[in-house]
N, C-alpha and C positions, 0 to 999 in steps of 0.2 A: 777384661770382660765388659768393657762398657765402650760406649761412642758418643763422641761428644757434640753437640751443636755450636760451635764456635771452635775456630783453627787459632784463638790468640788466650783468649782468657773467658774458658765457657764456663758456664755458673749449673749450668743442668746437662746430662749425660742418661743415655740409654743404654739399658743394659745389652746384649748381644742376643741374650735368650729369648727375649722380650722383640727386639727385627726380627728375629727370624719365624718366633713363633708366627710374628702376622707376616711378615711374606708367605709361609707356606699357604698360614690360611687363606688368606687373600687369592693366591694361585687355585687354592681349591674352590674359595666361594667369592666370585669377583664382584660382588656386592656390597663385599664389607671394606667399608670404607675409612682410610686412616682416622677420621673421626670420631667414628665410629668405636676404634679399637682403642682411641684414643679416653672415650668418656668413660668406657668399659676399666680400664686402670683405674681411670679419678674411683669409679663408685668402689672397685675390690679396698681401694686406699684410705675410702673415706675422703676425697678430697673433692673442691670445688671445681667442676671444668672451667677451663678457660682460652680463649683462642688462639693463643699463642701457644699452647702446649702442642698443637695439632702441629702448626708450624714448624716447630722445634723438633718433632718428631718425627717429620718429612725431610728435615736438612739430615736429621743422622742415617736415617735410612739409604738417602741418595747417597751418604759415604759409604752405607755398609755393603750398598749393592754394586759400587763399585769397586770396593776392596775386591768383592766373590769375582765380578769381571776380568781382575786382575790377574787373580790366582787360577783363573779358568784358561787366561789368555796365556799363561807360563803351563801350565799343562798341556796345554796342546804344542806351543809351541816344541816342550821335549820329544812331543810325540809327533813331532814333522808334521804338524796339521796345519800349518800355516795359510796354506792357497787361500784365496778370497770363492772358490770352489768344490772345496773342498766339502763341505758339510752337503752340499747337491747332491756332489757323485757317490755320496753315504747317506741318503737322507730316510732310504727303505731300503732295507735287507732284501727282502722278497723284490723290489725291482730291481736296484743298481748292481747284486750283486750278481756274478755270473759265475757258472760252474762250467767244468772241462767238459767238451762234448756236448753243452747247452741245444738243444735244439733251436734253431731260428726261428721267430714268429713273425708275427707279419707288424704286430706294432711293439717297437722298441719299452717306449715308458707310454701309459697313459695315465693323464690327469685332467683335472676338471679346475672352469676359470670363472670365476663370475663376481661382481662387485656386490659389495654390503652398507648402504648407508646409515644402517642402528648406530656407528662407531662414527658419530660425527662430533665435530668439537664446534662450542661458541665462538667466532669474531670477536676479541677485546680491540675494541676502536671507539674511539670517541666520534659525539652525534656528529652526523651529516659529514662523516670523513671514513670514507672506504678501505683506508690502509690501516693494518694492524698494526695494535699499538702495544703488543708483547713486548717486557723488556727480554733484548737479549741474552742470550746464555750462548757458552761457550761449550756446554753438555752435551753429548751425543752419544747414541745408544749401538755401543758396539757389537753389530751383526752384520752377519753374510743377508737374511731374510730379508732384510728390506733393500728395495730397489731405490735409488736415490732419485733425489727430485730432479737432477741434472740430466743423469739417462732416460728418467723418462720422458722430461721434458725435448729431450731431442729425438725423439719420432715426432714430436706434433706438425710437423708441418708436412713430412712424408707421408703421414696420414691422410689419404685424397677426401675420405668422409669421415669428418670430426666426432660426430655421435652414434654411435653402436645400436642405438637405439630405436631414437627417430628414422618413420623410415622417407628417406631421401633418395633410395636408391631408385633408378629405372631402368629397362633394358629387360631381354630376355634373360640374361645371363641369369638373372638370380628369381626363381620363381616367387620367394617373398616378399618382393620389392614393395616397400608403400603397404608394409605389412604391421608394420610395430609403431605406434602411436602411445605408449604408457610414460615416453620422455619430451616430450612436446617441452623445449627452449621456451616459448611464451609462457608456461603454465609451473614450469619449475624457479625460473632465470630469479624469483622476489625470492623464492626460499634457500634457495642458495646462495642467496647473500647474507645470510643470517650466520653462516657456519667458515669456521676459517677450510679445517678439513672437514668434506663431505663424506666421509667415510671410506671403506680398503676396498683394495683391488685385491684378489686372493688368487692365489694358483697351489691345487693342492692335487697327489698322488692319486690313484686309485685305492690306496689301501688307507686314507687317512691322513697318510703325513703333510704338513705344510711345507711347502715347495719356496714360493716370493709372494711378497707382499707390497702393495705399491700405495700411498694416501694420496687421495684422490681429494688436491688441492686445488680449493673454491670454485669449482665445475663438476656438472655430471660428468654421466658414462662417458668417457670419451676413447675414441679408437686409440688413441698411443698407448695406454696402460696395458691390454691385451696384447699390443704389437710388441711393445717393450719385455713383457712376460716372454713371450713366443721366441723373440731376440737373442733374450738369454738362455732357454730352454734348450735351444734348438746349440749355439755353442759352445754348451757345459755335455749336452748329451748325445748330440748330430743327429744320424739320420733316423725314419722310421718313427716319431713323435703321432701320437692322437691324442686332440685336446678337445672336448666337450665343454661346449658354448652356449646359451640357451639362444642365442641367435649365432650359432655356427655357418649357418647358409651365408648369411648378409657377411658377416666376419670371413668369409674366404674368399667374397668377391674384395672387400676391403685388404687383404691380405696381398693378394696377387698382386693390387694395381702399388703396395706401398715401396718402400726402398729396402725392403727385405723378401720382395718378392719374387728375386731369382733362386737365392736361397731357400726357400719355403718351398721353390718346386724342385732344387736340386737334391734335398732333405729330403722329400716324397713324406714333407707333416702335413697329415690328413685334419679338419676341422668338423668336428662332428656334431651331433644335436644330445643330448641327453635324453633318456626315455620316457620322466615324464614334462619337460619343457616340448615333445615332438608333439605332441594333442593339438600344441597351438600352430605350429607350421602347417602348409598347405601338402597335401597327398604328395605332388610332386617331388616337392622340395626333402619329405619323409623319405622318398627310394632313395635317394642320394645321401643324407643326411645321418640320418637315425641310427640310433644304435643297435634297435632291433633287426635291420636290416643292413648293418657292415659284418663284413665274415673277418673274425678274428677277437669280437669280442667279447664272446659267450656271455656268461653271466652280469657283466659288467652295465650297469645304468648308465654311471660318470656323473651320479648326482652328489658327489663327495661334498660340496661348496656345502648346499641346501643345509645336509647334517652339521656340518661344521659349525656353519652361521648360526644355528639354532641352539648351540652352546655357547659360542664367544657374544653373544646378543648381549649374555647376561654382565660384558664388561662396559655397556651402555651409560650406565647413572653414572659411573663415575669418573667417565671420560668428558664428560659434555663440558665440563668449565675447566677441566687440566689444562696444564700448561702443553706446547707441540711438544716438549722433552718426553711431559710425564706421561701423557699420553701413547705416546711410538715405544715407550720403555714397560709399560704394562702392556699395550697389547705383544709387542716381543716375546715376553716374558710368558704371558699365558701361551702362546701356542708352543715357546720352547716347552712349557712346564707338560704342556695336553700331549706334544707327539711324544715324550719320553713316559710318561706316566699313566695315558691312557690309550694312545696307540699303539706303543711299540709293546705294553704292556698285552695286551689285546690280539695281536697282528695273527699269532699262530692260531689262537682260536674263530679268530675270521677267516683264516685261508683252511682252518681245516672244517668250517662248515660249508662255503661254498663250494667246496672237494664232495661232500656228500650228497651237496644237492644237486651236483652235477651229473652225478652216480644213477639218483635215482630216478633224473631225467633219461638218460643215458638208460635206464632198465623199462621204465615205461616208453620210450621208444620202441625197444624191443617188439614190443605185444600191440601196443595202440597205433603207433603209426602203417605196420601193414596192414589192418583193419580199416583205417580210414583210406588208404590209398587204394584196396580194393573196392570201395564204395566211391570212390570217384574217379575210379576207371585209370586210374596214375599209374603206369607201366615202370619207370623209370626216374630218380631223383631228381634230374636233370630238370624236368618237368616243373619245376617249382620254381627255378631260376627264370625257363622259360615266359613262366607267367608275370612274374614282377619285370622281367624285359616288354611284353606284351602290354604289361598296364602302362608302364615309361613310356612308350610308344602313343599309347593312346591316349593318356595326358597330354603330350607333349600337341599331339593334334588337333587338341581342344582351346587351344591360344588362340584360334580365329575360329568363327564361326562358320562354318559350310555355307560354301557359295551358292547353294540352291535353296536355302534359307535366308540367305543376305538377299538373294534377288526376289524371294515373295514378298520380303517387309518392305522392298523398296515400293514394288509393285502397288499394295496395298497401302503407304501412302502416298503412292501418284493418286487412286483413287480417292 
């Protein structure tokens, strides 16, 4: 019943009850911090803190959470769970699973992708010397969830535009081009050298679950981590993917032109906008884009990241000086802990409200929309499609300005 801090001749040992109790909590409240749980004993005991207790308490820990690793990785392994895959093509009941006779829809899995930099960690480097100066470990946190630094590292150069961001793009192709200025290189490049990770790259479900995760090492946003997402996504799941981007426009020109861009069109993955990151895109780029105006995805925003992030925020304070171990092993950890415990926990009561709110869209149709279609003279549904084709149209002819306009301003400054 207890764990020791020393593998030769340890002189202090932690009880079992006592890891676990703070892993739980800790999973629950990601703010309390081993030291935390640590001064908390000293005062029940009457005793002095001291900073090696904190220490000593971190060494058994990392034994006891790898014991549970251990005995998690012999469980599955009986239960043939092996694949490196595996846990993807299970990751939501309500999407992976399928039933006999399923009806086909038109998007296979949709999930939503977006980076978070609140989950950044400090640079340990000595002055005026750029390379980290972590000692190393031999430690590594066994999961399928994270993407490795290897694979993602190998889109970077297939990547034609590096920043996701910045907008660099030009050309018709992408109406937002030269639209996105919140990543400006000059303006970020002194603040991110302050942080070894910059914080994750997240790719999560429509209904919550965490999908991959990628740490987005001593650089911003940059286009390999969404490529790399998409990469894997697309061959764990195949065809028929919609992923919701808040720059999904600029992301599908970038997509096309990369080394995954036969693929991308032979798959038929759509790149889409979220409903409220579309306010910031231009009209144009909205028909094509938005979720409000793709058929197939009823109720669905795909602003899944935003919620998420606004919970795992709170594993911020006591990530920022962790080690890259401790760090990759507690965020792991919370999002296993969050999809099993408050997702999956959750999932039926999600899917059986948006079932009603569907319903009662579905019944106010009924009454309201012939009402308003006879007040604006709409004979036929089609009508509706018509006009968002009508407005594409006239967008799209408003990229140059009328040539009998071009020729009065000429005019008027010859005068």
């Amino acid at each position: 019943g207890f764990m020791p801090c020393s593998p030769i001749r340890p002189s202090v040992a932690i009880t079992i009850n006592a890891l676990e109790l703070y892993r739980v909590a800790c999973l629950r409240s990601p703010h309390f911090s081993i030291q935390a749980f640590v001064k908390t004993i000293c005062d029940l005991q009457g005793v002095a803190f001291r900073h090696y207790l904190s220490r000593q308490f971190s060494i058994a820990l990392d034994l006891y959470l790898n014991i549970l690793n251990g005995v998690e990785a012999l469980v599955m392994e009986a239960l043939s769970r092996t694949s490196d895959n595996w846990r993807l093509q299970h990751a939501c009941p309500a999407c992976t699973y399928e039933l006999k006779d399923e009806p086909h829809l038109k998007f296979k899995i949709l999930y939503a992708m977006d980076s978070n930099d609140s989950l950044k960690r400090i640079l340990r480097r000595i002055a005026e010397d750029e390379d980290s100066h972590e000692l190393p470990t031999t430690q590594k946190v066994p999961t399928t969830r994270y993407l490795s630094h290897e694979f993602v590292d190998s889109f970077a150069q297939s990547a034609p535009i590096q920043s996701t961001s910045k907008g660099v793009e030009t050309g018709d192709e992408n109406p937002c081009a030269g639209h996105w200025k919140n990543m400006d290189e000059q303006k970020t490049k002194q603040t991110w050298g302050v942080y070894d990770e910059t914080g994750i790259f997240l790719a999560i479900g429509q209904h919550g679950m965490s999908l991959l995760i990628a740490d987005m090492v001593q650089s911003r946003e940059l286009a390999k981590y969404p490529i790399a997402v998409v990469s894997r996504l697309m061959k764990v799941f195949g065809a028929d993917l919609g992923g919701g981007y808040d720059i999904g426009c600029q992301f599908s020109t970038t997509l096309a032109k990369s080394v995954i861009g036969k693929d991308v069109e032979q798959n038929r993955h759509s790149c889409l906008v979220p409903a409220f990151h579309g306010h910031a895109h231009r009209r144009l780029c909205q028909l094509s884009h938005l979720t409000v105006y793709t058929k197939g995805l009823g109720l669905e925003d795909l602003e899944t990241c935003e919620r998420s992030f606004s919970k795992s925020n709170a594993l911020a304070s006591s990530l920022r000086y962790a080690s890259a171990f401790h760090r990759q092993q507690a965020i792991n950890a919370y999002f296993s802990h969050n999809d099993a415990y408050e997702v999956y926990a959750s999932i039926s009561n999600f899917i059986y409200s948006n079932y009603k709110q569907a319903l009662l869209i579905i019944q106010d149709c009924e009454f309201v929309l012939p009402s308003l279609k006879r007040e604006l003279g709409v004979t036929a549904d089609t009508e509706f499609t018509t006009w968002l084709q009508e407005e594409r149209s006239y967008l799209e002819g408003l990229e140059m300005e009328p040539l009998n306009e071009t020729l009065q301003m000429e005019y008027w400054q010859a005068l």
